[in-house]
C-alpha positions in Angstrom: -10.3 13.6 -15.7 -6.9 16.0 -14.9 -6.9 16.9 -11.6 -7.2 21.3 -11.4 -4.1 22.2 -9.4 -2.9 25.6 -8.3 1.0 26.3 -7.7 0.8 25.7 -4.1 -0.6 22.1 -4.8 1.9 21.1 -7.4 4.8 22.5 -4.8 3.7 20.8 -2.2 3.4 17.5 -4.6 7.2 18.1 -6.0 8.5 17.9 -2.7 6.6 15.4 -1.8 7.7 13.1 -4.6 11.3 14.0 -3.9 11.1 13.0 0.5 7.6 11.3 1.2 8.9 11.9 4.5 8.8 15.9 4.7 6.5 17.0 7.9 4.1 19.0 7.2 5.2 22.2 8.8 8.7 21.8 6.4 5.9 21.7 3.5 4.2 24.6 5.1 7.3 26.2 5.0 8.3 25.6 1.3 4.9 26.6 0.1 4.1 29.4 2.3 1.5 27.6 4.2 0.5 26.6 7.9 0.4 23.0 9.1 -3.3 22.8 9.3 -3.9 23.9 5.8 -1.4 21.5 4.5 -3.0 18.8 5.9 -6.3 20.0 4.4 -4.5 20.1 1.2 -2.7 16.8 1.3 -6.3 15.1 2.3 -7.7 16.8 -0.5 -5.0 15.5 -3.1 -5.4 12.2 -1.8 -9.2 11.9 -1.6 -9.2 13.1 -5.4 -6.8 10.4 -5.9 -4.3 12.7 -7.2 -1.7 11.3 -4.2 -2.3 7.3 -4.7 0.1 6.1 -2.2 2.7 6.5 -0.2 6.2 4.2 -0.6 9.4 4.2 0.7 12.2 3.0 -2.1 14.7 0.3 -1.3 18.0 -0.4 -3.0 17.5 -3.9 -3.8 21.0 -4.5 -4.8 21.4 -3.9 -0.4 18.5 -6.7 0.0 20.2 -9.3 -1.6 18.2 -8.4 -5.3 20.7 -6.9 -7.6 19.3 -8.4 -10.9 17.0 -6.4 -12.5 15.3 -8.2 -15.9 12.6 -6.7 -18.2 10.3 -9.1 -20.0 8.4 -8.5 -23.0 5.3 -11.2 -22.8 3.0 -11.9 -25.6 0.0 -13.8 -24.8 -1.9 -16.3 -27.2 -5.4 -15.0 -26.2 -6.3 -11.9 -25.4 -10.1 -12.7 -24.2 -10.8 -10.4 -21.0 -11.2 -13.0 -18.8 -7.2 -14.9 -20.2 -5.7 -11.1 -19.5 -6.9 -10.6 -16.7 -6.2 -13.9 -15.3 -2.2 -13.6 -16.5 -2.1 -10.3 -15.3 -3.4 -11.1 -11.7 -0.3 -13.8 -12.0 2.0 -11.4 -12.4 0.8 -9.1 -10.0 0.7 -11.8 -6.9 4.6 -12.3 -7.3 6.5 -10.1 -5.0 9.7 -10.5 -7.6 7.4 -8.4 -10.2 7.8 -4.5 -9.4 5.8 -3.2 -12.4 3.2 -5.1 -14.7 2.4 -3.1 -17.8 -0.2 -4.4 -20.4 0.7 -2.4 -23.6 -0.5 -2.1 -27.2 2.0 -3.3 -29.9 4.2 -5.8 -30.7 4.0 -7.1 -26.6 1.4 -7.6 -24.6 3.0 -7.1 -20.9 5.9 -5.4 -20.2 7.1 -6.9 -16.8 9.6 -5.1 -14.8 11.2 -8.1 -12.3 13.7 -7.6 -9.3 15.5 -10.8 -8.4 18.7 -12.0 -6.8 20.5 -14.0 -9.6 19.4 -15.5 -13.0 18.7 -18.7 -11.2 16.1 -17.3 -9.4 14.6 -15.5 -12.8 14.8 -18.6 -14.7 13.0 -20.6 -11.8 10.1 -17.9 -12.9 10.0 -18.0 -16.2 9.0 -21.7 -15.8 6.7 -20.9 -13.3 5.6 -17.6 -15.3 5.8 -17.7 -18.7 6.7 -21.4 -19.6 3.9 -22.5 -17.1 1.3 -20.8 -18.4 -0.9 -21.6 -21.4 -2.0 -18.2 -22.4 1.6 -17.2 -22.8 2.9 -17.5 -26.7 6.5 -16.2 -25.8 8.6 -13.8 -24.0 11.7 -12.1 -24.3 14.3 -11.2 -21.7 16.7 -8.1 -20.9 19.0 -7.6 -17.9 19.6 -4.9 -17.3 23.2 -3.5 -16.7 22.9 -0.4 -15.1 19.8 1.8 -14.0 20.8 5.6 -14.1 17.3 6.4 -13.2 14.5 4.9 -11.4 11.2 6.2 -10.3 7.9 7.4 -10.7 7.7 10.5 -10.8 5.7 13.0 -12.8 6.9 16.2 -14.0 4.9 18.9 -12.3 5.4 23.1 -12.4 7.2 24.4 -15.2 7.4 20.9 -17.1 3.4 20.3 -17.0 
């Protein structure tokens, strides 16, 4: 069910999305609000479940992670209880940033953050080649990343 937002919500949730770390009288400000009703706001948004978390975003490439890989993962069953038993694999590693199951072609789209190929193929074995319900996967480094985020268009772009 779409959340019902009014303009003051969706300001307050672009800038937001832009710096997590924006007091709340700096929101006030933006949206033409006090503190105290900005906090009622933002506890409303996230008691809806309309905010679902808070995160800070790290340059992995600065961490000693510069290799980014997508993998494309089909599975050999795709019984409830096999899917949900890969996709709790995937989940568990802290090398996997995103875990999409998809329709099509694929069955997971895996979005992996590592710090050289050695290190990725030391996972597929453990991942892919490791795991029964796995039929194949395919592999793309990526080369550059000219955008990266989560985002979701609000205001004028809804």
């Amino acid at each position: 069910m779409e959340a019902s937002l009014d303009e003051i919500d969706i300001g307050l949730l672009d800038a937001l999305q832009i710096d997590a770390r924006l007091p709340q009288s700096a929101l006030g400000a933006r949206v033409g609000l006090s503190t105290a009703a900005v906090n009622r706001r933002l506890k409303r948004l996230t008691e809806s479940g309309v905010i679902s978390g808070t995160a800070v975003t790290v340059a992995p490439e600065k961490l000693g992670r510069p290799v980014r890989v997508i993998a494309q993962v089909a599975v050999e069953s795709e019984q409830l209880d096999k899917l949900d038993a890969l996709s709790s694999v995937l989940t568990a590693r802290p090398e996997v940033q995103q875990c999409y199951y998809v329709a099509g072609e694929w069955d997971f789209i895996v979005v992996l953050v590592v710090k050289d190929m050695g290190e990725y193929t030391a996972l597929t074995r453990e991942l892919f080649f490791g795991n029964d319900n796995v039929r194949r996967f395919n592999t793309h480094v990526v080369m550059d990343a000219p955008k990266v985020g989560l985002t979701v268009a609000l205001g004028k772009n809804r």
